[in-house]
C-alpha positions in Angstrom: 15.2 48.3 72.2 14.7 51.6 70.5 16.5 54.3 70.9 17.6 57.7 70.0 20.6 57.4 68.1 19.9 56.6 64.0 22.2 56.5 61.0 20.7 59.6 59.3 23.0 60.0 57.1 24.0 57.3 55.3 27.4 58.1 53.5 28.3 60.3 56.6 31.5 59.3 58.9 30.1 57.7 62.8 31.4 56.3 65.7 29.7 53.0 66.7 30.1 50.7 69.8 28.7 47.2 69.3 29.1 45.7 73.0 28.5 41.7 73.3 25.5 41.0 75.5 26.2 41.0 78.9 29.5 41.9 77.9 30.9 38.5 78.1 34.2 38.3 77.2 34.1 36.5 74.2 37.1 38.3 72.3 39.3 36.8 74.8 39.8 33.7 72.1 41.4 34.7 69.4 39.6 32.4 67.2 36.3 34.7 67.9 37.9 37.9 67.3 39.3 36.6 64.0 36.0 36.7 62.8 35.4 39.8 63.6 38.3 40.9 61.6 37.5 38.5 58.9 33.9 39.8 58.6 35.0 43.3 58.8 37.5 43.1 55.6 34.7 41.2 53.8 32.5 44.2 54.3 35.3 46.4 53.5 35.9 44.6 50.0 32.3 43.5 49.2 29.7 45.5 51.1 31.1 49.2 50.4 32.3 49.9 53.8 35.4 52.3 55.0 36.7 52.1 57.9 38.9 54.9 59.5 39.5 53.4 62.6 39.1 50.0 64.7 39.8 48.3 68.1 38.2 45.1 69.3 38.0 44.7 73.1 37.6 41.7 74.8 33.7 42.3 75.1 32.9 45.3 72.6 34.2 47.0 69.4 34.6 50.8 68.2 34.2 51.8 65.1 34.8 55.3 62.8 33.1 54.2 59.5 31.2 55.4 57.0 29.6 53.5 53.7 30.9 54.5 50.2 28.3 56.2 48.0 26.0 53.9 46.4 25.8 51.7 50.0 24.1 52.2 52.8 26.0 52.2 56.7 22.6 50.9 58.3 22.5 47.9 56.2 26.4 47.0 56.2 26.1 47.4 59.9 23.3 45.1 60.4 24.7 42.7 57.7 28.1 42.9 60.0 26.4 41.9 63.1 23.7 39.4 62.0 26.8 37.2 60.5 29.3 37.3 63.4 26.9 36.8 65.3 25.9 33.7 63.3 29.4 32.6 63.4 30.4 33.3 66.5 27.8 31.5 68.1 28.2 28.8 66.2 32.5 28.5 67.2 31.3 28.7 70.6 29.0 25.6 70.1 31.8 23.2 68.2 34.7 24.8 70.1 35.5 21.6 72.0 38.1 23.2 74.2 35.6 26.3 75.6 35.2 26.2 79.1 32.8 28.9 79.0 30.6 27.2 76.7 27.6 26.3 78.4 27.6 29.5 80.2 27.9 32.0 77.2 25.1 30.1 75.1 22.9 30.1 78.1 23.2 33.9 78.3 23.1 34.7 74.5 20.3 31.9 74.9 18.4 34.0 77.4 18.9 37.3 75.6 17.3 35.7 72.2 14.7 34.8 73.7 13.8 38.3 74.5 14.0 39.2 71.4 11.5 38.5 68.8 13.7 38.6 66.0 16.2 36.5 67.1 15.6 32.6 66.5 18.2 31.2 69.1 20.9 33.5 70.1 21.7 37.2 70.5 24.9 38.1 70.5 25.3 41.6 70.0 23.5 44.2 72.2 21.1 46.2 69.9 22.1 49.8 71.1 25.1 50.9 68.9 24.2 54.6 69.1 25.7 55.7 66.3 27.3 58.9 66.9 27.8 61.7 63.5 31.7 63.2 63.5 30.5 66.6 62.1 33.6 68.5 63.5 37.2 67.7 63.3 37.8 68.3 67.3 35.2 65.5 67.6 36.9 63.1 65.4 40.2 64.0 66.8 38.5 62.5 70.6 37.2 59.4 69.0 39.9 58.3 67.3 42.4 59.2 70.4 39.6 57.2 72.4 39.4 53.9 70.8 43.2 53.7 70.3 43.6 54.3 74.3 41.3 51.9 75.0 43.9 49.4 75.2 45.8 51.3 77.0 43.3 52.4 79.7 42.6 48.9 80.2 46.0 48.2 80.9 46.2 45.4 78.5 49.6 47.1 76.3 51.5 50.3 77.2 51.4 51.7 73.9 48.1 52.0 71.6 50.2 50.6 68.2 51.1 47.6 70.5 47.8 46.5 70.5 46.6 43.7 67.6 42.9 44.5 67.3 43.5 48.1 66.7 44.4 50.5 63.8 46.7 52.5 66.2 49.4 50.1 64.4 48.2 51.9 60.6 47.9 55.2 62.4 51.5 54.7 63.1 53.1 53.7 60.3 52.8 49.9 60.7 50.7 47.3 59.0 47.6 46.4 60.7 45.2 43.0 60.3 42.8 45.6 58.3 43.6 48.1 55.5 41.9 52.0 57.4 41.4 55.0 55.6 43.3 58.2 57.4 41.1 60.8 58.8 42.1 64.1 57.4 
């Protein structure tokens, strides 16, 4: 599914949504968000990718990224989300203790076979649209955003509270993945 959001430029800072098909709940399980956070710090040390901010909801993940010079954002991101969802997929399917099992391969099932370039599962939704923060008011709401987003949902009172999150970096604390401060 096209759309019209595109990385233009490349070594420029974006926000990015990647939201689970269906938005099953699949981060619920700790095992499956660890890989998320896994995958992220590889691209982080190997792939040339910076991350500002992070939080990883129980069904979708924000993003304030950019690549560093000589990479390019577009293929880290589609590197980033071809793996997990690899490896997710594939915990799912030897996780002998998932009750949810048969009913999230049959929908990422379903959804892969929509999509042409997908051999057996899709796991992420395609439309990230990729959003440029070109101003500092903008970048101010997003990151205030996906630290809340916690919150809003109820889940902890305060965003540094929150594990899958860089509102724990933002305030002073050590978080699961090393973030860049935005200025």
């Amino acid at each position: 599914m096209a759309t019209g959001y595109k990385i233009r430029d490349q070594q420029g800072i974006y926000f990015i949504t990647f939201a689970v098909v269906e938005w099953v709940d699949a981060f619920t399980r700790k095992d499956y968000a660890d890989i998320v956070v896994e995958s992220l710090r590889y691209c982080q040390q190997e792939k040339g990718l910076v991350i500002y901010a992070w939080c990883l909801m129980s069904n979708h993940m924000h993003l304030i990224v950019r690549a560093k010079e000589e990479y390019k954002l577009s293929n880290i991101l589609r590197d980033f989300k071809k793996y997990t969802s690899s490896r997710i997929t594939k915990a799912i399917e030897e996780n002998p203790t998932e009750s949810r099992k048969h009913w999230m391969l049959w929908i990422f099932r379903s959804a892969g076979s929509k999509n042409q370039k997908n051999q057996k599962y899709q796991f992420w939704r395609q439309d990230n649209q990729p959003k440029a923060l070109v101003t500092n008011q903008f970048m101010d709401e997003k990151l205030h955003y996906i630290h809340h987003n916690p919150v809003m949902a109820s889940i902890v009172s305060r965003p540094e509270d929150y594990v899958y999150s860089s509102a724990c970096n933002y305030a002073g604390e050590p978080g699961l993945l090393e973030v860049e401060f935005l200025e």
